[in-house]
BALOBA-1460 file (C-alpha; in Angstrom, 3 decimals):
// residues 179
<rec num="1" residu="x" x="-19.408" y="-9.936" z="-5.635"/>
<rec num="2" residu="x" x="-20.722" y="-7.798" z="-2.939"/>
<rec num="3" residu="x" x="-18.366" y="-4.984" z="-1.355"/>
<rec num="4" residu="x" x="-17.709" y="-6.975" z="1.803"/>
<rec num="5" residu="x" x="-16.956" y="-9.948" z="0.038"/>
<rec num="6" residu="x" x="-14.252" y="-7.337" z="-1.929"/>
<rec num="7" residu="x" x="-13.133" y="-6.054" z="1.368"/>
<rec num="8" residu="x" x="-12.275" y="-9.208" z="3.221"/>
<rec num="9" residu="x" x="-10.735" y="-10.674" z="-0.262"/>
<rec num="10" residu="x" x="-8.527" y="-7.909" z="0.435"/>
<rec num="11" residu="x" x="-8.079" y="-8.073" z="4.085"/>
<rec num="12" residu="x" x="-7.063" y="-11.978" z="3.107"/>
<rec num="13" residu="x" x="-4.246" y="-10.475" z="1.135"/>
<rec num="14" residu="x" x="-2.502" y="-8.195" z="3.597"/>
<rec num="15" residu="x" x="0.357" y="-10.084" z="4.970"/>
<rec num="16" residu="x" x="0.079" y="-11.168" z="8.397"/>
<rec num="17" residu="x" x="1.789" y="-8.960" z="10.906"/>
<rec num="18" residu="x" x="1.575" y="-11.487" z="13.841"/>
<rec num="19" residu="x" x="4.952" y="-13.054" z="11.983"/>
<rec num="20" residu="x" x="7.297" y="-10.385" z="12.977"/>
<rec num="21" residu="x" x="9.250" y="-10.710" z="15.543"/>
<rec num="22" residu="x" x="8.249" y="-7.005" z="17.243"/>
<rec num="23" residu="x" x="5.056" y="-8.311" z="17.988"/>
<rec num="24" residu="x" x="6.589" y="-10.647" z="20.285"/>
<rec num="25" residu="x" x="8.812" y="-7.694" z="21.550"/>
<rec num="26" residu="x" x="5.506" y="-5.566" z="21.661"/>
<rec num="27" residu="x" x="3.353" y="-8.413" z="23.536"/>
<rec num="28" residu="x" x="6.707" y="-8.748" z="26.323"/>
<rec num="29" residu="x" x="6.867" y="-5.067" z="26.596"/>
<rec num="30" residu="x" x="2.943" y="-4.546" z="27.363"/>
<rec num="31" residu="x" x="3.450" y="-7.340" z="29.981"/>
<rec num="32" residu="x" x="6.450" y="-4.844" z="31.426"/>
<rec num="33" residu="x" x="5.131" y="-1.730" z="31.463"/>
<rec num="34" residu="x" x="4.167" y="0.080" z="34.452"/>
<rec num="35" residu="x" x="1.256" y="1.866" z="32.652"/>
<rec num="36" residu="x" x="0.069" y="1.778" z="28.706"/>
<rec num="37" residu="x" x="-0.589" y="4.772" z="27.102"/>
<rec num="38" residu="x" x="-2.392" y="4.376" z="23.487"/>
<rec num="39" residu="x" x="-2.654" y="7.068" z="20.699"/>
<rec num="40" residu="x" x="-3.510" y="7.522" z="17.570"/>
<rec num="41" residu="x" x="-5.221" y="10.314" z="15.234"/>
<rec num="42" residu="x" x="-8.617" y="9.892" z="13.263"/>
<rec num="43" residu="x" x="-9.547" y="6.285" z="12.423"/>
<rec num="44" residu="x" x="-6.546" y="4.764" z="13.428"/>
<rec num="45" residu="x" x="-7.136" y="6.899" z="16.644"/>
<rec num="46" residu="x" x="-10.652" y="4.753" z="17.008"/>
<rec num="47" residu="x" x="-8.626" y="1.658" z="16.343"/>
<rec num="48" residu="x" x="-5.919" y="2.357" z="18.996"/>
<rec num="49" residu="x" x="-8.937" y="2.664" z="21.852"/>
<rec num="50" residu="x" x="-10.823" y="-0.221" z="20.977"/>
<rec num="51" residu="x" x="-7.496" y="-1.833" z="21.674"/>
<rec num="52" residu="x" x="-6.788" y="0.250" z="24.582"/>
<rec num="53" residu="x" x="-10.695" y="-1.693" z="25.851"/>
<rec num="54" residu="x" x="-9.385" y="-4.603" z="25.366"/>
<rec num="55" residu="x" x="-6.197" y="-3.896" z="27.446"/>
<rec num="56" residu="x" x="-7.833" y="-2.575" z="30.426"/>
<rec num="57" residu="x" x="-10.480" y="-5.217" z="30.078"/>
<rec num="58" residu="x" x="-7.454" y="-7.912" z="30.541"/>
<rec num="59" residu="x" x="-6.046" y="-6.151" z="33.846"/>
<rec num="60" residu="x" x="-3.228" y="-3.696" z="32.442"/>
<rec num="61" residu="x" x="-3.361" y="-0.627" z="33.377"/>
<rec num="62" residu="x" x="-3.777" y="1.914" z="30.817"/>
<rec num="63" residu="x" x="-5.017" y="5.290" z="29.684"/>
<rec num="64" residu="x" x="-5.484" y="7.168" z="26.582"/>
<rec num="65" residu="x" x="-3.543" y="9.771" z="25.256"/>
<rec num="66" residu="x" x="-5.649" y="13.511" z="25.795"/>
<rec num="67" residu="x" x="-8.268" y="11.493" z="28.337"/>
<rec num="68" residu="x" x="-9.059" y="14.064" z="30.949"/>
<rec num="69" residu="x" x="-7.680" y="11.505" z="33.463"/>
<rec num="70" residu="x" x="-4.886" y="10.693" z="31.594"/>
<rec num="71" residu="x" x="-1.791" y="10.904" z="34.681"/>
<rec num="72" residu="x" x="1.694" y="11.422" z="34.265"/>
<rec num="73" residu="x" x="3.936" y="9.760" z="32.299"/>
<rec num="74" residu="x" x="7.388" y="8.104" z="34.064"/>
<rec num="75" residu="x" x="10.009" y="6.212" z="33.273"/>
<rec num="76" residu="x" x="8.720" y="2.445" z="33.024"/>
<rec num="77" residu="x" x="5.878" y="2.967" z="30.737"/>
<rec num="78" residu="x" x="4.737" y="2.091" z="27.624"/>
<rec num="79" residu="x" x="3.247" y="4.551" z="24.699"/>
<rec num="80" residu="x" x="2.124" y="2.338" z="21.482"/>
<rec num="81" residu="x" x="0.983" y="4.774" z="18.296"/>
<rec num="82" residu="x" x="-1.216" y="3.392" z="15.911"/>
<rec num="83" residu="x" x="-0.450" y="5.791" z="12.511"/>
<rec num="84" residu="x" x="-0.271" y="4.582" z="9.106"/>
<rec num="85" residu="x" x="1.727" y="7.719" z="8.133"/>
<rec num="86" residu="x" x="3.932" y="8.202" z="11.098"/>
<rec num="87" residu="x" x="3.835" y="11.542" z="10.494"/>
<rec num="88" residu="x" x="1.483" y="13.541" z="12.465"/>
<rec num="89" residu="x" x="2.397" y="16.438" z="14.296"/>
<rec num="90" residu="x" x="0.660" y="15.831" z="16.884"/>
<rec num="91" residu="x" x="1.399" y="11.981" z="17.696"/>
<rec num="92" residu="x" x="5.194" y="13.255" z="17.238"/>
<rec num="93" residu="x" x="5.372" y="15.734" z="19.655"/>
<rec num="94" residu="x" x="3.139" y="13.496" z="21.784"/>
<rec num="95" residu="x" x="6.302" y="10.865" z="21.435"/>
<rec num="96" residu="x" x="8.757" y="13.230" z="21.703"/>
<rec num="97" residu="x" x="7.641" y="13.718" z="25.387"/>
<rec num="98" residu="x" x="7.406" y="10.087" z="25.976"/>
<rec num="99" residu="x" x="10.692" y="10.047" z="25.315"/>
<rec num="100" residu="x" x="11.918" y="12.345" z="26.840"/>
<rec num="101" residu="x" x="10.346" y="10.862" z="30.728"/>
<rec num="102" residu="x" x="11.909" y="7.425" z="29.662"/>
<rec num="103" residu="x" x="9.051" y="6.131" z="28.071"/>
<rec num="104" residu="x" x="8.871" y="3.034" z="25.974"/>
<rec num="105" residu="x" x="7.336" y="3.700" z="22.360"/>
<rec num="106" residu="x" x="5.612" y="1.532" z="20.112"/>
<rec num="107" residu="x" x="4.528" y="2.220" z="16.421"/>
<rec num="108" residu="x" x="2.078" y="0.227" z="14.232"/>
<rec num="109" residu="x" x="2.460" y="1.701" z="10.523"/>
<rec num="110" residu="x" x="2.715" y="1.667" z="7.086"/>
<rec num="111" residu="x" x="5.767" y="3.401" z="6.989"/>
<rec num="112" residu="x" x="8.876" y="2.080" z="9.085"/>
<rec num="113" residu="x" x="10.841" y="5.210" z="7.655"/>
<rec num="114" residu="x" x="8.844" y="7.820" z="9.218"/>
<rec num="115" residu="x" x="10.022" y="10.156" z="11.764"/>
<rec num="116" residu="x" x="7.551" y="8.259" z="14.310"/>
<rec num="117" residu="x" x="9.181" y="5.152" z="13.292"/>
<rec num="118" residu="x" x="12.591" y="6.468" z="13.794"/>
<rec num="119" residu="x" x="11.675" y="7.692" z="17.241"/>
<rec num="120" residu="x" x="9.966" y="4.282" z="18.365"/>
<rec num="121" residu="x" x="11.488" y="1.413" z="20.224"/>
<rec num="122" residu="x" x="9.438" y="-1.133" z="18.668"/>
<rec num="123" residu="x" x="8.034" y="-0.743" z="15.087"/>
<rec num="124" residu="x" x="4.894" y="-2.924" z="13.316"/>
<rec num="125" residu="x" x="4.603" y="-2.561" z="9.862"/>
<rec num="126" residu="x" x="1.324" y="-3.150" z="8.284"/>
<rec num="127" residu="x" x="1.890" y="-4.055" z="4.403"/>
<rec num="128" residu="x" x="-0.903" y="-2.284" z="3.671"/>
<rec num="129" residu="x" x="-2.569" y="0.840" z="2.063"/>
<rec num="130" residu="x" x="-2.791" y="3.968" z="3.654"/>
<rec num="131" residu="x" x="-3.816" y="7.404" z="2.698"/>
<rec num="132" residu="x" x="-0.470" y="8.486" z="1.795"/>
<rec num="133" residu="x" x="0.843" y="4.674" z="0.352"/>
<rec num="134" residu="x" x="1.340" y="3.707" z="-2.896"/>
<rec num="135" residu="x" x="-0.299" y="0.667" z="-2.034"/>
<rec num="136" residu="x" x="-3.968" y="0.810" z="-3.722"/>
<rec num="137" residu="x" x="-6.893" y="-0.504" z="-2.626"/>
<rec num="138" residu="x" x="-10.282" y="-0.660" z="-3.671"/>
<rec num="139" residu="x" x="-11.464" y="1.191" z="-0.269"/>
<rec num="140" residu="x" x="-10.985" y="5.184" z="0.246"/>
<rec num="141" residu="x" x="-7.939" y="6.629" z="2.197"/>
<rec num="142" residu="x" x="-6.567" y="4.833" z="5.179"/>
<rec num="143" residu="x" x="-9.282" y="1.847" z="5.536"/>
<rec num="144" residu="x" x="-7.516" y="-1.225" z="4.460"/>
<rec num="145" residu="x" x="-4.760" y="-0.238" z="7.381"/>
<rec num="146" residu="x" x="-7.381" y="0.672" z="10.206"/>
<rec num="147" residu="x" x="-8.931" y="-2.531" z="9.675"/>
<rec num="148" residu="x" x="-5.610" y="-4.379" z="9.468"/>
<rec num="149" residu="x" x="-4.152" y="-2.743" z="12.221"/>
<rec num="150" residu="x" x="-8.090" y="-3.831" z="14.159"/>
<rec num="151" residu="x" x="-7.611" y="-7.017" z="13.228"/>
<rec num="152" residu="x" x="-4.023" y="-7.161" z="14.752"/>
<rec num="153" residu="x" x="-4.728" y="-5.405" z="18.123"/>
<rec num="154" residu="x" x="-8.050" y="-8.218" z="18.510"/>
<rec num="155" residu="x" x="-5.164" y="-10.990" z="17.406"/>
<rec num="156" residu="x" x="-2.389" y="-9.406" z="20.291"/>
<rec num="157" residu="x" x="-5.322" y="-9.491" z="23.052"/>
<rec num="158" residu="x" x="-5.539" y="-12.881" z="21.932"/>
<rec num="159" residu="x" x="-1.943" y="-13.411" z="22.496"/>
<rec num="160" residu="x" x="-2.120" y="-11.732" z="25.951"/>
<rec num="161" residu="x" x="-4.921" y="-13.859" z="26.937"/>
<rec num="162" residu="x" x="-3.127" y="-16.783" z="27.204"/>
<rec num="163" residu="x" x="-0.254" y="-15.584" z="28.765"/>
<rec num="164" residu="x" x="-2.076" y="-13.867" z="31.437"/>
<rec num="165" residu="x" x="-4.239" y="-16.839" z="31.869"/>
<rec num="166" residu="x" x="-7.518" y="-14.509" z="31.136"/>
<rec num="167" residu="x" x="-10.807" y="-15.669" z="29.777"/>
<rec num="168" residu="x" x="-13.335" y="-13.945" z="28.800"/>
<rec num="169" residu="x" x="-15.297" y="-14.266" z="32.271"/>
<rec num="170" residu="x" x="-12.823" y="-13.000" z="33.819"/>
<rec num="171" residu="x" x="-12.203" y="-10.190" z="31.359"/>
<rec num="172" residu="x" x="-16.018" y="-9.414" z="32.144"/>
<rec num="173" residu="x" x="-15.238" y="-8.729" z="35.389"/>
<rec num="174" residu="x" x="-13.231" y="-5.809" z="34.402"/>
<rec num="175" residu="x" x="-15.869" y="-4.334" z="31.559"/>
<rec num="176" residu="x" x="-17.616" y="-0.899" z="32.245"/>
<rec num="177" residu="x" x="-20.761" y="-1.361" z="34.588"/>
<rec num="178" residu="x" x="-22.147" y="2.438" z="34.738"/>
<rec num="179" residu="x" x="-22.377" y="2.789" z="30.540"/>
């Protein structure tokens, strides 16, 4: 068997986040929100913009978290974390001042008892491993829950598709010209 065929055998055995209810919660929220802020450290950080793409590329408005352009936060908004630990310094203090302007917080993560859990409005657990899980996996460290949590953000933009009424011409419309 070859390693991909390994990874998406395991990939096949996460349990499918799209059945909780918060996604629903997560998907009316995003439709809500003034703006959408998106963060996330290391891999999961990489996952967290290719969603944030997909957002902007749908008509929300959005930014990312430590973008040079990134504006003000107010009351209204939406931040949603992608950390499988929920326990970063820096994505805590980042939601500690979300929360403090009256921001809306979403969490995807491994680990619904983290302090970034506890702070979040909406929480997405991923049933899957992590570099600091107990959850094994044949891949190294986090990899299982950056793809997973991939995988979930392409499955939400899906979602918001058909509620917006979007399709991918007119999400064209809206990808970068000057690349």
């Amino acid at each position: 068997m070859s390693e991909l065929t390994s990874i998406l055998g395991e990939l096949a055995q996460v349990p499918d986040p799209l059945i909780n209810k918060e996604v629903n919660q997560l998907i009316r929220t995003i439709k809500e929100a003034n703006r959408i802020y998106l963060s996330g450290s290391g891999r999961s950080g990489l996952m967290i913009r290719a969603f944030a793409n997909r957002l902007m590329q749908l008509g929300f408005t959005i930014s990312v978290v430590g973008e040079i352009s990134e504006p003000h936060t107010r009351q209204g908004d939406l931040l949603i974390i992608n950390s499988s630990s929920g326990n970063s310094t820096q994505l805590l203090a980042q939601a500690n001042i979300a929360k403090n302007n009256g921001v809306k917080i979403a969490v995807v993560t491994t680990d619904i008892a983290s302090p970034l859990a506890k702070m979040a409005d909406i929480v997405i657990k991923i049933v899957a491993q992590s570099k600091v899980s107990k959850i094994t996996s044949l891949q190294p460290m986090g990899s299982l829950f950056e793809q997973m949590s991939l995988l979930l953000f392409d499955a939400i933009s899906l979602k918001l598709m058909k509620i917006v009424g979007a399709t991918e011409t007119t999400m064209r419309k809206n990808h970068a010209d000057i690349e």
